[in-house]
N, C-alpha and C positions, 0 to 999 in steps of 0.2 A: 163578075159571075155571070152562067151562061145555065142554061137544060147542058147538063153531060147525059154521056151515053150509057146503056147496059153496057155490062160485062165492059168498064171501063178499069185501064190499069196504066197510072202513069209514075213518071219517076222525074222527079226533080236532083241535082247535085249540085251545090250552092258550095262556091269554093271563095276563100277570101285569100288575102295575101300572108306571105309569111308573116309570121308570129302575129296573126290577125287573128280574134274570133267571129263567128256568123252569130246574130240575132236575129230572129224570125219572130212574126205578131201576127195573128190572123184576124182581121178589122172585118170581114164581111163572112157570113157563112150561112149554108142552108142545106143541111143534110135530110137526106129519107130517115124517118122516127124509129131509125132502128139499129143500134152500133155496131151489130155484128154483118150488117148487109153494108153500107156504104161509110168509110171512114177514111180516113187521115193516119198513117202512121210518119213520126218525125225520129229521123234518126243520127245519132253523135258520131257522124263519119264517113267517109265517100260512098257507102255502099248498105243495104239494109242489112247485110252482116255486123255493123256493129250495134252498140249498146242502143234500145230504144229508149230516145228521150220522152216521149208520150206520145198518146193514140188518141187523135181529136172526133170526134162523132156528134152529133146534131147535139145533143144537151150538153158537152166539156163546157166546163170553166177554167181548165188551164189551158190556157193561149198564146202564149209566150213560152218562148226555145231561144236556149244559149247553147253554143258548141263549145267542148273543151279542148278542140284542134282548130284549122282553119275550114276541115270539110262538114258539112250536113245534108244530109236527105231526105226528101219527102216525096211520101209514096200515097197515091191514093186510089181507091177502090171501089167499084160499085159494084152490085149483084145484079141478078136477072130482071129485074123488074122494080119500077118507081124508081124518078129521076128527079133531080130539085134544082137549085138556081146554085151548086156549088160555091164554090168558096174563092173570098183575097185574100192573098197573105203578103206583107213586107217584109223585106233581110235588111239589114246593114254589116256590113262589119268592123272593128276597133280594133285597137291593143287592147291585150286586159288588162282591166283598166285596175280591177280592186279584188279585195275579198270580204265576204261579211260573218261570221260567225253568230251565235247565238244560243245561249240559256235559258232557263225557265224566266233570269233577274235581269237580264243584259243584253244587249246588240252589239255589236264591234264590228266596224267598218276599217278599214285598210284602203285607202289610196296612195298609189305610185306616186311620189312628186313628178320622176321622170315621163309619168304619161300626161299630169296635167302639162308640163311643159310644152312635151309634144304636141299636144294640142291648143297652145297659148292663151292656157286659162295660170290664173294668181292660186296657191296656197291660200294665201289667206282669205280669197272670198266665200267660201264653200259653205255650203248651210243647206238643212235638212228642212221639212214641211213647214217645221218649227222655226223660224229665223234665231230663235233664241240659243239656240246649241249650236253651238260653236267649236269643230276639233279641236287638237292637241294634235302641233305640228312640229315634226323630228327633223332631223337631215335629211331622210330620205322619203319618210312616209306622212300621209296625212290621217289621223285615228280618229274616230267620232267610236265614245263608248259611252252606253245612255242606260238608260233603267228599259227594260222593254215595252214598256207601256206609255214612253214618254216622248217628248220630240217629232209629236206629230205622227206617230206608228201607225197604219192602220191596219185591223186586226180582221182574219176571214176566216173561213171554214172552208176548206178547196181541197176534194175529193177527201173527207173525214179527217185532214189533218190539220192543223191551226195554222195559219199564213200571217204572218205581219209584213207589213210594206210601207217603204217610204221612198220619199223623193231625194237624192242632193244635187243641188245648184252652186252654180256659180251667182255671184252678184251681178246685177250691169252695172260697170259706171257711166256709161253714159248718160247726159242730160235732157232733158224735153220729152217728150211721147215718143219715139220709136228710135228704133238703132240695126244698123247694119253689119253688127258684130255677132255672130252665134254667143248660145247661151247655152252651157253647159247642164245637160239635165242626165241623170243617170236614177235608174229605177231601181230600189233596192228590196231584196227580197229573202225571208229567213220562213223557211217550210219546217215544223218544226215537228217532234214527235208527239205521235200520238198514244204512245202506250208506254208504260215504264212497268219497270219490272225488279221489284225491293227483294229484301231475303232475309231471314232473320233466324234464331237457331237457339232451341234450349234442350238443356242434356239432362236426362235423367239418370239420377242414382240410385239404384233400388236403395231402401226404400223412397227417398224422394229428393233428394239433392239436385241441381240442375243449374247451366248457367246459359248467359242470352249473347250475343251478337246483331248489331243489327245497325242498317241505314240502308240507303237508297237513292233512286234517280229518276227524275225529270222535273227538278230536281225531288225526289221523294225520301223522305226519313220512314222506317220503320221501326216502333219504338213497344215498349212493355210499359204498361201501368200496374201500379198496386191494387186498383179496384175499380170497377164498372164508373165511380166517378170521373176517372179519367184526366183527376187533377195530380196524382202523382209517380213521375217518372221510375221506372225502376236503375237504380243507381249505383248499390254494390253487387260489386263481382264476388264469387260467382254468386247468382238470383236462385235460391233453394224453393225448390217448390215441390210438390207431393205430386203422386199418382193421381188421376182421377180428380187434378185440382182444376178451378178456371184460370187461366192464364187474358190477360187482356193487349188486345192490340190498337194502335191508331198508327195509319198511315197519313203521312202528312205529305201533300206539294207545297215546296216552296216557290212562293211566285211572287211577284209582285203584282201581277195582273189577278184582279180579283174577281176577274169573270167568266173561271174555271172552275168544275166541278170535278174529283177523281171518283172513280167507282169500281169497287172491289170483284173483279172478273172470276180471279184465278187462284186461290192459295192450295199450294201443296207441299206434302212433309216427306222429307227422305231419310231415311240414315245414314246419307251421305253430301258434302256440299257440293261435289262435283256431278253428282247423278238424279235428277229428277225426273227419271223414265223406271229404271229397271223393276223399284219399289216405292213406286210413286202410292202417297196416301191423298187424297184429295179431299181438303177440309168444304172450300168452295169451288164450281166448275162451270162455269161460262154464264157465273150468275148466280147459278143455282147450290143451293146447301147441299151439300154431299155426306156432310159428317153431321151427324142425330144431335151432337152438342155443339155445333157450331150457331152463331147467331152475330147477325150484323144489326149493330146501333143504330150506325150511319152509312151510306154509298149511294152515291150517285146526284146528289142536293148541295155538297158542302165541298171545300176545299180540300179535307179533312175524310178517312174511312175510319171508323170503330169496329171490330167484333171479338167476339170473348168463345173460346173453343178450351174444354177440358182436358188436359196433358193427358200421355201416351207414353207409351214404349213401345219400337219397333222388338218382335221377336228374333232371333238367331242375329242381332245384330249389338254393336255397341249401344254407350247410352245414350249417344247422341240423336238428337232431332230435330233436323233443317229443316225451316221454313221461306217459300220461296211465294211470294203475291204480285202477281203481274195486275198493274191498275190501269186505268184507262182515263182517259184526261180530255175531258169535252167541255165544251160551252154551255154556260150556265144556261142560257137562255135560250136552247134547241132543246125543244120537249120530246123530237123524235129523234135525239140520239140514243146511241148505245148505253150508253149512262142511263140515262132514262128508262130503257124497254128492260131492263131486270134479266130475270131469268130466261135462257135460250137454250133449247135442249139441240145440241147437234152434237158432231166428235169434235172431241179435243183437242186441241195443237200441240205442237209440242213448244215446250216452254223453256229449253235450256239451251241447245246446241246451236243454234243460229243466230244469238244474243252476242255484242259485244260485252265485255268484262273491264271490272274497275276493281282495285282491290278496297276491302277494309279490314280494321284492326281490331281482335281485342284477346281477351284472358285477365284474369287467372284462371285455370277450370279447379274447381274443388272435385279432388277421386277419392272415395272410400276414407274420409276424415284426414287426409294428405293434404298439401297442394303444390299441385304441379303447374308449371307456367309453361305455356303453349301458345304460339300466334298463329293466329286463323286468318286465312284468305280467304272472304266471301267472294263473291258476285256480285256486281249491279249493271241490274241490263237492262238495253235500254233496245228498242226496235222501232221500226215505222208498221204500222198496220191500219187497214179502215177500219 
């Protein structure tokens, strides 16, 4: 690192070999206190036309860049005025080598055998933070699949999303204090959502007949209780319930890591499951109560959200009434998260169209003392958001 210039623009293109990828780390840095005047943009491909991998500026804390090709770019920027000691960055590049997936419960790791090869590391030495976790080795691949909280994970908060990281190694066998063989280390990392988004759905019958649908993701269940005790699940189909009756909700995360809080952002009611814009009823809205009989038990402290809002009927519409609660999944122990700060009055997002979809199942629906069987395709969405 050096004083760079004003009105400084330079361009990096880090190119590896065929079917290689680029890693880049930035180990030294010193930007002007201000991200929109002098920064770092890193990019996934020979030219800042493509996909930007992230934008480093004096306070980032993601630092690290993978390319999904062999090409990568890095562009950086000063403004008119106030200069600093600039930045080091290191690349490498590899085959790729693996893949990791990951759950609310779970991490799953994939290594090539044919790259350890390549690289003349053993199958069987490999071990994560933890020495005690030990893959499951196939013909072709090597799989570590753990609980997410176990195995040495460590778990972060990096730009509002949850980060777990781990290490896997090879073993040395060599003997005495030092060796001349490389040691296989690879950095594993699972960025994981920060917002989920349940649905759930009960039909009114004039005068009060109704039935419920529901579950969720990150991983989140949305479910119906029979009463503010919140000890019993509602269980037959279809769930009859009255105009003007309270209905009770809990959203649950399933996780194994217990050092997650969810908190009730977003609930809104449609009379439809595919449309939560056109006649959107808004129970809660970026925190805040929207609906006179809405009322939350629990959000923001617990695993777990509670609240109880009195049924409805949309007018000029069927009897149906979808409910859709985007939640928010923080750290228990950050008092200045979103979870924490409650109500926020700004505009709304939108809540439906830019969500992936998962389906779920149910019915019977009870019409007019009949019953007709019908299978319902909900929603469960799931996004990245700060």
């Amino acid at each position: 690192p050096n004083h760079y210039h004003d009105h400084a623009y330079c361009t990096w293109t880090i190119r590896a070999a065929n079917n290689q990828r680029v890693s880049l780390a930035f180990t030294d840095m010193e930007l002007e206190n201000c991200c929109g005047c002098d920064y770092i943009d890193v990019y996934d491909g020979p030219s800042s036309s493509y996909n930007l991998l992230g934008k480093i500026c004096h306070d980032s804390t993601l630092t690290s860049f993978h390319s999904t090709s062999t090409y990568m770019t890095v562009v950086f920027r000063s403004d008119i005025s106030v200069t600093a000691r600039g930045f080091k960055a290191e690349f490498m590049s590899s085959l790729q080598p693996s893949s990791v997936s990951c759950t609310s419960d779970t991490m799953n790791i994939v290594i090539e055998r044919s790259y350890l090869n390549s690289m003349g590391y053993s199958s069987h030495d490999l071990y994560l933070n933890d020495e005690q976790c030990r893959p499951q080795i196939t013909s072709y691949q090597v799989i570590f699949s753990f609980p997410i909280g176990s195995c040495g994970n460590v778990r972060q908060i990096s730009n509002d999303r949850v980060v777990y990281t781990n290490g896997l190694r090879s073993s040395n066998s060599s003997s005495g204090e030092i060796t001349r063989h490389a040691v296989l280390k690879l950095n594993v990392t699972c960025i994981m959502d920060q917002d989920s988004l349940s649905e759930n759905v009960f039909v009114i019958q004039n005068p009060g007949n109704s039935s419920i649908i529901g579950t969720g993701k990150f991983n989140t269940t949305m479910t119906f209780y029979t009463s503010s005790s919140f000890s019993y699940p509602v269980t037959e189909f279809p769930y009859e319930v009255e105009l003007n009756e309270y209905i009770y909700v809990k959203v649950d995360l399933k996780s194994s890591d217990n050092s997650l809080v969810i908190f009730l952002d977003t609930c809104v009611a449609s009379p439809s499951p595919h449309d939560f814009q056109t006649r959107a009823y808004y129970l809660v809205r970026n925190g805040c109560t929207a609906d006179s009989t809405y009322y939350a038990y629990t959000s923001g402290t617990q695993k777990y959200a509670r609240f109880r809002v009195k049924t409805f009927q949309f007018l000029r519409a069927s009897e149906s009434v979808y409910l859709q609660c985007k939640v928010l999944v923080c750290q228990a122990s950050d008092y200045n998260s979103r979870c924490r700060r409650g109500c926020i009055t700004r505009r709304a997002r939108d809540l439906g169209s830019r969500h992936d979809s998962q389906t779920l199942v149910l019915g019977p629906i009870k019409l007019k003392g009949l019953y007709a069987f019908q299978l319902y395709y909900g929603k469960i969405m799931t996004f990245l958001c700060g």
